[in-house]
C-alpha positions, 0 to 999 in steps of 0.5 A: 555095847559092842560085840563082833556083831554090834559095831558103832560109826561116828559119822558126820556128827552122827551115831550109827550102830550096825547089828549083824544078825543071822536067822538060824538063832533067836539070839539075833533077834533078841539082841535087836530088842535089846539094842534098840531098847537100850539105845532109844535111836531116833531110826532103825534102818532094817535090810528089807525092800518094799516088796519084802517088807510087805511080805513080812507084814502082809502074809494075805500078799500072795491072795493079791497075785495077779497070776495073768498079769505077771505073764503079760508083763513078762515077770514069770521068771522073776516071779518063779525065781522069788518063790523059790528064794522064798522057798529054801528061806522058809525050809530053813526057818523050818529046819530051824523051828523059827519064823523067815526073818524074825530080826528084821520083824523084831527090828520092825516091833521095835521101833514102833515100840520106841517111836522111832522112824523105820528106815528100808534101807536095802534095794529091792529083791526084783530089781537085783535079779533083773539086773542079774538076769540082764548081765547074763547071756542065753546059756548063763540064764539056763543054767540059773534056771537050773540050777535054782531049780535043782537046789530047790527039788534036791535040797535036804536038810541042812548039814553041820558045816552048812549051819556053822555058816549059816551062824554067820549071815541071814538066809537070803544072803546066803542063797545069794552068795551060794549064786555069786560062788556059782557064778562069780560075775554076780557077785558085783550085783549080788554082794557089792552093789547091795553093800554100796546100797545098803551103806548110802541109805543108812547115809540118807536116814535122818535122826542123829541116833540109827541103828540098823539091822542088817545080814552079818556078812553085810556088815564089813562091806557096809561098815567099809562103804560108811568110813571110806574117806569123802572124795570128790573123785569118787563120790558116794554111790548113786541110788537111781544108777544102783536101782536102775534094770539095765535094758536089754542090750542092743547085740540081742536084740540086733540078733534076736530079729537078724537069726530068724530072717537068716532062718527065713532067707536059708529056707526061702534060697533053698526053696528056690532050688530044690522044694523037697529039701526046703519042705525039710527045712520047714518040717524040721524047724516046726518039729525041733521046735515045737516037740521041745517046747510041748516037751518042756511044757510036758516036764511042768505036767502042762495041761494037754491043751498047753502041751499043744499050744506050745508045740503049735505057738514056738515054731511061729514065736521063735521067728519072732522076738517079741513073742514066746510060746511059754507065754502062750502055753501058760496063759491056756493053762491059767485059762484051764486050769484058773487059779482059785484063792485058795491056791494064792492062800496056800503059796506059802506052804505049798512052795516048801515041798516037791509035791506041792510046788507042782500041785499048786496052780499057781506056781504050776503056772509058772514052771509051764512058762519058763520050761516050755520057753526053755524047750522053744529056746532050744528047740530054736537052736537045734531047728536053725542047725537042721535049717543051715544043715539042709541048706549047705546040702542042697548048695554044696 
């Protein structure tokens, strides 16, 4: 069998059959059946990581968050970022009246059906938005937040051009290169990484006969990185470099702790000069900062108490790198408001809808944390311009 979307590989002795697949049609799922049923493959490799493989599995997965742990272990963005792929994943299999990934769930019954190994041949979801978000600058991580957020409370039902698209490739690669077109410079990360990726793991899954099921805009970079010609000069991709999260680089961090003792040495100089404009300084550090982050807080609905700490934690937090209000507000807002198991149970249905993101503690949570970062964040940048703005008028 071989179609647009069903292509063989002679490799190394080997036989790889790739299945391009797409969400929007239980034709793609069908044809996995068909395939690894005819074929009898001794592996079917499935584009799914660990963390996603048990979310297909495991629909209890969401009781077992760790809601105050993802927020020490400073994971709230990811985490937030996740649910709202997960989310628009989920919207769609609705529009579509069909389960989130029913061919990789197929590929997955199938396989055991015929006794062959299953092979996770895709990276994890975590690691590539790490690696994302540690590529991009302050202003490039606003806008992502943004306009995540956005598609998220503005998005409709899909439109006739936008499903014809669809027909070609499987939902979170789509929301994945709707990132990339956004912001061209994932796309390496995104598209290519996750090509080299893919086609190395299929490389590595043992048996003679493999089949693997994979995202049909995948399959021409995945087919291009399993016929390249051997070279010692570029050797295949290395798993531990592509699954590697960058740390974070060593200008912000440099910058991190050098603005804040700028801020403190402007404000101690003008002091010494004149005490009621250095007094403005610091009133006008506390309120920049503090009024926007409780301010971001307020957007996520915050509980009072978390409004307050935001204000009284971010003027402090924003002199220090190592600390950030929204991990403070949006631990009080757990603590207030603490998460029950039926929040945790309800994760899956509550994330489709505006209403239900928000009402949702946990995900409630979340928003305190990233939006009350936001306003702190910015709140840092306006108070610092009054700072420098005082000092210039007090020595000038």
């Amino acid at each position: 069998m071989a179609t647009d979307h069903v292509q063989r590989i002679s490799l190394d002795g080997r036989e790889i059959i790739l299945i391009g697949t797409a969400h929007v049609s239980t034709k793609s799922a069908e044809e996995v059946k068909e395939v690894i049923r005819s074929e009898k493959p001794d592996t079917v490799c499935v584009e799914l990581c660990p963390s996603r493989y048990q979310t297909i599995t495991d629909p209890d997965k969401w009781k077992n968050t760790d809601i105050i742990s993802i927020i020490k272990k400073r994971q709230a963005v990811i985490f937030l970022i996740n649910l709202v792929l997960s989310s628009y994943q989920k919207r769609l299999a609705k529009q579509f009246g069909i389960q989130p990934g029913q061919e990789m769930i197929q590929g997955i019954a199938s396989a055991k059906e015929t006794g062959a190994t299953l092979w996770l041949a895709d990276r994890d979801i975590k690691t590539t938005l790490m690696r994302i978000w540690r590529g991009v600058g302050f202003w490039r991580k606003i806008k992502l937040i943004f306009q995540l957020l956005y598609s998220f409370l503005l998005s409709e039902d899909i439109t006739e051009e936008e499903l014809e698209k669809m027909k070609t490739q499987d939902m979170l690669t789509s929301i994945l290169n709707e990132l990339a077109e956004s912001f061209p410079q994932f796309k390496t990360v995104l598209v290519d990484e996750r090509d080299q990726y893919l086609a190395q793991r299929i490389r590595e899954s043992p048996g003679t006969k493999v089949v693997a099921v994979l995202g049909a805009a995948h399959l021409p970079g995945v087919i291009r990185e399993l016929t390249k010609v051997e070279d010692p000069q570029n050797p295949p991709p290395d798993l531990k470099i592509l699954s590697q999260i960058p740390p974070a680089s060593k200008l912000g961090k440099v910058l991190g702790w050098s603005i804040p003792i700028l801020i403190l040495i402007l404000i101690a100089s003008t002091f010494s000069v004149d005490k009621t404009a250095g007094w403005d300084q610091i009133v006008s550090w506390i309120l920049w900062n503090g009024s926007l982050s409780a301010l971001g807080t307020l957007l996520a609905f915050g509980h009072p108490l978390a409004i307050l700490t935001a204000f009284v934690i971010s003027p402090i937090s924003s002199l220090n790198p190592l600390l950030a209000a929204g991990w403070f507000a949006g631990l009080m807002d757990a603590y207030i408001r603490k998460p029950n198991v039926e929040d945790f149970e309800n994760i899956a249905e509550d994330i489709h809808t505006f209403r239900g993101f928000w009402k949702n503690k946990v995900t409630h949570v979340l928003l305190v944390v990233v939006l009350a970062n936001v306003g702190s964040s910015l709140g840092a940048l306006m108070g610092g311009a009054d700072v420098i703005r005082h000092f210039l008028n007090t020595f000038f």
